[in-house]
N, C-alpha and C positions, 0 to 999 in steps of 0.2 A: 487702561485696558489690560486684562490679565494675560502673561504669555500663555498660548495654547500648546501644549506637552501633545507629539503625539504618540497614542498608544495603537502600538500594532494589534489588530485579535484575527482570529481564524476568518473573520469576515473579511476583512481589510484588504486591500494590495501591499504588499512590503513595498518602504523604498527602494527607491533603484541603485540605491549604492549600499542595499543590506547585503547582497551573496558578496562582495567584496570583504565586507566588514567581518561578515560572521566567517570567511574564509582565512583569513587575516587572525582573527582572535582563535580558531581551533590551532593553528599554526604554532601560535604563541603559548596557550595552553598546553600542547604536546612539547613543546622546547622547553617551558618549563618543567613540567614530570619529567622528563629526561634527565634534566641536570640535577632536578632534586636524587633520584632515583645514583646516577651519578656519584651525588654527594654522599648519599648511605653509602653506596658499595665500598666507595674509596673506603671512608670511615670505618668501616668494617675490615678489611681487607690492613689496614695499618696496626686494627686492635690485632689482628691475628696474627702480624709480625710483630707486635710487640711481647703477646704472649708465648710464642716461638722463641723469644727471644731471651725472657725470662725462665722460659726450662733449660735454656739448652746454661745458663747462668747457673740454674740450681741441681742440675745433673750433672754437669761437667766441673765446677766449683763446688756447690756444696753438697754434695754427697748425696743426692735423691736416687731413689732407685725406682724400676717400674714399677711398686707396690704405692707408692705416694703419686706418681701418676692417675692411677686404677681410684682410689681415693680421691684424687681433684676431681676427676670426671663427676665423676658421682654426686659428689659436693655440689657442682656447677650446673649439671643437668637438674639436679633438685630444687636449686634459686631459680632458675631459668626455665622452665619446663617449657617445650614445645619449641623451640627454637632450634634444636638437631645440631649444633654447633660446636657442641663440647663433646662429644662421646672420648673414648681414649685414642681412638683409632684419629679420630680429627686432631685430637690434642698436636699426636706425634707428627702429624701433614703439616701443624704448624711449628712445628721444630722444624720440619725439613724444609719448610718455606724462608724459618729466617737462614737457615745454615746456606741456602744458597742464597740469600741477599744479606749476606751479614759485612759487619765490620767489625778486623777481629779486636776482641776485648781490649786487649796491651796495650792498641796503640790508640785505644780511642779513652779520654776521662770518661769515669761513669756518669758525670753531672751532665759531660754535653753528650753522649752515647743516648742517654734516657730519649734525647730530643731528635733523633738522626733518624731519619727513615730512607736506606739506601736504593727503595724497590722504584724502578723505571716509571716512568709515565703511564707506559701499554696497559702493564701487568694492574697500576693500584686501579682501570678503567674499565677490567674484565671481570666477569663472575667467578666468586671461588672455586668452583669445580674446574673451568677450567682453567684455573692456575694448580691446581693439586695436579691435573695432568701435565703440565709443561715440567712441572716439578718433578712428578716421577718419570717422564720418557726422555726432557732433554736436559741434559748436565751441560749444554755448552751456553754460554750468558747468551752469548750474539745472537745464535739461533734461535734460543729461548725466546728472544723479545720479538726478531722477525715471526715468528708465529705469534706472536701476540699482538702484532701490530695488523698482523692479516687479520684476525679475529677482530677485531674493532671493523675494518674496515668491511668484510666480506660476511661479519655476521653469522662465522660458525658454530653451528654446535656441537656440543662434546663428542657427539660419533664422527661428524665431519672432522673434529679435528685429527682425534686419534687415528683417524683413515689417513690425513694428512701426515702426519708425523710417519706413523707406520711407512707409508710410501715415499718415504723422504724427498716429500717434496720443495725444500729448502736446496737441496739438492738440484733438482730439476729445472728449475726455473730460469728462464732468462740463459738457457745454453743450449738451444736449437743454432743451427746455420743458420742466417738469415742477412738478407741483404739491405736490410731496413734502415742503416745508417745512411745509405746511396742512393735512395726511394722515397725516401719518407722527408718531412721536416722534422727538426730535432724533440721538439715535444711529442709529435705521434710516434715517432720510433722510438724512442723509451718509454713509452707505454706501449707498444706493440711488440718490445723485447721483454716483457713481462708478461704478458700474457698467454708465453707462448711456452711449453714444456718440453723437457725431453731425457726420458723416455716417457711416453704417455703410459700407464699402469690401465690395463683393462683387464685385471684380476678376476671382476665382478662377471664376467660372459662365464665363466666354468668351464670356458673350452682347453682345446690341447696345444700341440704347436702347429699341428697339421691342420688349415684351414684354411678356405677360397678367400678369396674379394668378398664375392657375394653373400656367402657365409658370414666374414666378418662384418659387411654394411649392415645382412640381415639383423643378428646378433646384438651389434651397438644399436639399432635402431629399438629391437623390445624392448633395452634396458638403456631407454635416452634420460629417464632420471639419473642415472649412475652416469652414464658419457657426461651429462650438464656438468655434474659433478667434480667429476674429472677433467672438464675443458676448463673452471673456473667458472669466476663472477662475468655477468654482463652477457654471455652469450647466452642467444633469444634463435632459436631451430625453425628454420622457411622451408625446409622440405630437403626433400631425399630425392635423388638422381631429376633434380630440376632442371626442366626443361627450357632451351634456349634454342631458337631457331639463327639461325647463319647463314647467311646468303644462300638461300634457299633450303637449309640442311639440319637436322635435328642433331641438337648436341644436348649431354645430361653432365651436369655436375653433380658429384657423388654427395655431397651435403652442402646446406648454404646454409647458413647463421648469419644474425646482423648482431654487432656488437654496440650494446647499448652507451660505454662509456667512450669509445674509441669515436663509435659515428659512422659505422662504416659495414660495408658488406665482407662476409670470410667464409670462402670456398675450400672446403675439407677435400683433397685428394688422395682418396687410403687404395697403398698398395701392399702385398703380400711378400714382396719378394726385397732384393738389395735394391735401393736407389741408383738409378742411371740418369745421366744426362738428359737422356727425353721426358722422362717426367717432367721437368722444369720447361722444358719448353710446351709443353701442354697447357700446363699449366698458368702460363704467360698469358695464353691463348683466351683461355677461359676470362684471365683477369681483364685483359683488353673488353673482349664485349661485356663482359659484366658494369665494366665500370659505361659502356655506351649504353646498354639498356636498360641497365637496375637505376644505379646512380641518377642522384639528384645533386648537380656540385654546389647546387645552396646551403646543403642542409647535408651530405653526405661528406666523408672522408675516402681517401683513394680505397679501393677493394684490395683486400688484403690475403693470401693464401698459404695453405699451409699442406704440406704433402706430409702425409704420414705412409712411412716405410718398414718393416721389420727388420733390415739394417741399415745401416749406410756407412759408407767412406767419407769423414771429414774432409778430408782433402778434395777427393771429387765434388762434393755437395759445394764447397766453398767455390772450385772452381764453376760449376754449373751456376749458380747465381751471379756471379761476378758482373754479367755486363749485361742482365735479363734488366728488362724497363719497370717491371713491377713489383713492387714489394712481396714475398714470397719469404717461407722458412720450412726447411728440411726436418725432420720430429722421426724419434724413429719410436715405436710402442710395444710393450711388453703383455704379452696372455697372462701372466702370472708372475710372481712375486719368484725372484731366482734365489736359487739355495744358497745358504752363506757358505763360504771358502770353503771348502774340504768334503763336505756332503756330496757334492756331484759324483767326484771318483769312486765313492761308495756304492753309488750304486752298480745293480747288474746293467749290461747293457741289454740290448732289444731280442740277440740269439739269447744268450741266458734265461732273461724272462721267457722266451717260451718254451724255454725245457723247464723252469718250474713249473709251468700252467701244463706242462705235459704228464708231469711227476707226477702232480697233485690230482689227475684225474685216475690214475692207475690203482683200481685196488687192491 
């Protein structure tokens, strides 16, 4: 008797173990295009430090000038047509790509130099664009790669990065107050010390300095694409002045998010003025029933809060969390991007400005 084959048709019932299978096989198909995809880029990304490597060989050794440059392009775009790869302008991105991952000449043979490819893990695993931006904003190695490791992870794109960079936020990270080492257990608080900023950069409102609560919730809340943005990866927005009832009494939390990677509920508390001591204790407050009536302890992490202040005192913010039960962290946030060193004094101040808007109306 001959084995019977079965074939599925539009008529048919699928087997009952097909949605596993065929879920299982899209799975594998996508981790393959991945890796392949992967493996060009890298490949790519290695030819262009090598050809980096080779100008800056025949510019700086043998005598090329930018007229023989202007000429390889040309050359190159003509073998290669459609590819966008060579222009001259790329050429020299990939000089300045190996000059900053280079090994210098002297000390390296050229036999084994040919074979040496010094560029990080991060970098050969990102697309060249944005490594031509790491390249031209940051000169410092460390920093460089930490933004490129976030880029793998968080799945930047080129505006998100340079917004990144711009607001230096390497800088920022991981340096709020926070009581999270006393609260937490040690794997959630090191991910909960990352996640958390300070100064948060809310550039994007266009507002001034002068500004309510309400104002600023209203504000961050039209432009909650750009606050996501700015909070980071994982946080997922449950509402605005969320309502909790309290032994008999209506309480509003100014923002709730649940964070997708952490596991856990994170109550936004934005004030306008310097950080005091009763913030945190409110804030306690809220965490407490949050974590009785949000939380699910199967499936959730303790709730987590974050008080955003327009200044604060280290000292006091460190002392206010000190013996608080809940994990909590102090952030303080900026309306806009502050002048570098010496611009400020320049300007008029407030009487000045309006004897020129007085001047300027006189005919």
């Amino acid at each position: 008797m001959k084995h019977k084959t079965e074939i599925t048709s539009p008529g048919r019932d699928l087997p009952a173990d097909y949605p596993e299978f065929i879920a299982i096989l899209k799975n594998r198909i996508r981790s393959a295009q991945l890796k392949a995809a992967l493996s060009v880029n890298r490949e790519l990304i290695i030819l262009y430090w090598q050809i980096g490597r080779d100008l800056v060989e025949k510019q700086d050794f043998g005598g090329w000038g930018a007229k023989v440059i202007d000429t390889l392009a040309r050359d190159l775009q003509k073998e290669f047509p459609g590819t966008g790869g060579f222009s001259r302008t790329n050429l020299y991105r990939m000089r300045a790509f190996y000059s900053a991952y280079s090994i210098p000449l002297e000390i390296v043979p050229q036999a084994v130099g040919q074979s040496i490819c010094p560029v990080p893990e991060p970098i050969l695993n990102i697309p060249w664009g944005h490594i031509v931006i790491l390249v031209e904003k940051m000169k410092d190695p460390i920093q460089r790669e930490w933004y490129a490791r976030n880029i793998l992870c968080h799945g930047w794109s080129r505006n998100v990065l340079v917004h990144q960079i711009e607001s230096g936020l390497v800088h920022r990270v991981g340096t709020s107050v926070t009581n999270f080492s006393a609260t937490l257990p040690a794997p959630q608080s090191d991910l909960a010390r990352e996640i958390v900023r300070d100064p948060y950069i809310f550039d994007f409102l266009g507002r001034s300095a002068e500004i309510s609560e309400r104002e600023l919730h209203i504000s961050l809340l039209e432009k909650l694409r750009n606050f996501l943005v700015e909070l980071g990866i994982g946080f997922a927005f449950l509402g605005s002045e969320y309502h909790l009832e309290i032994g008999g009494q209506d309480f509003y939390l100014d923002l709730l998010f649940y964070h997708t990677r952490l596991h856990c509920y994170i109550i936004i508390e934005l004030k306008v003025g310097t950080f005091v001591p009763e913030f945190a204790g409110k804030l306690n407050f809220y965490l407490s029933a949050a974590d009785d009536l949000l939380r699910d302890p199967s499936i959730d992490q303790p709730s987590i809060g974050i008080l955003l202040c327009r200044e604060k005192n280290r000292v006091i913010a460190e002392y206010a969390l000190r013996d608080m039960t809940k994990p909590m962290a102090v952030s303080t946030y900026q309306l806009g991007q502050p002048l570098p060193p010496g611009f400020q004094d320049q300007l008029p101040d407030a009487d000045r400005l309006k004897e020129i808007i007085l001047m300027s109306t006189v005919d």
